[in-house]
N, C-alpha and C positions, 0 to 999 in steps of 0.2 A: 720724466725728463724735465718736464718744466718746473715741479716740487726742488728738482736739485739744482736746478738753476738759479732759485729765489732761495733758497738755503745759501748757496756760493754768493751769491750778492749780498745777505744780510750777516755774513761772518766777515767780509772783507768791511762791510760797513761800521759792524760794529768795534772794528780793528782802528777805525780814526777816531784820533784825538775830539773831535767834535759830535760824535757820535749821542753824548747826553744833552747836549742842548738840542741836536736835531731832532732825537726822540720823542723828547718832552715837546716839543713844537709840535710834534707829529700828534701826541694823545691831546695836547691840547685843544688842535683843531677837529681830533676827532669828537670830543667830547661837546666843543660847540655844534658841529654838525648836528649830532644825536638829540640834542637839546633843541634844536633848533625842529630838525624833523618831527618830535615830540610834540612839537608846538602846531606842528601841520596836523596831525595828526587828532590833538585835541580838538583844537579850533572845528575840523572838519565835521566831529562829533557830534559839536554844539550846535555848530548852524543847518548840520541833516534831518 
């Protein structure tokens, strides 16, 4: 139920015109996040 709910939301989305800049905004922040967590992760390493 919920799988085709977020399938219906991500085909009307990708139906808008603005859908490639939001995207790319979307992986960009994910990719900082991941980088970011990376860095907790390192950090936590070194100073254990």
């Amino acid at each position: 139920m919920a799988l085709a709910l977020i399938l219906t939301a991500m085909t009307q989305w990708r139906a808008r015109p603005a859908f490639a800049r939001q995207a790319y905004a979307a992986n960009v922040l994910m990719l900082v996040a991941g980088f970011a967590m990376m860095g907790l992760q390192i950090t936590g390493y070194f100073v254990a």
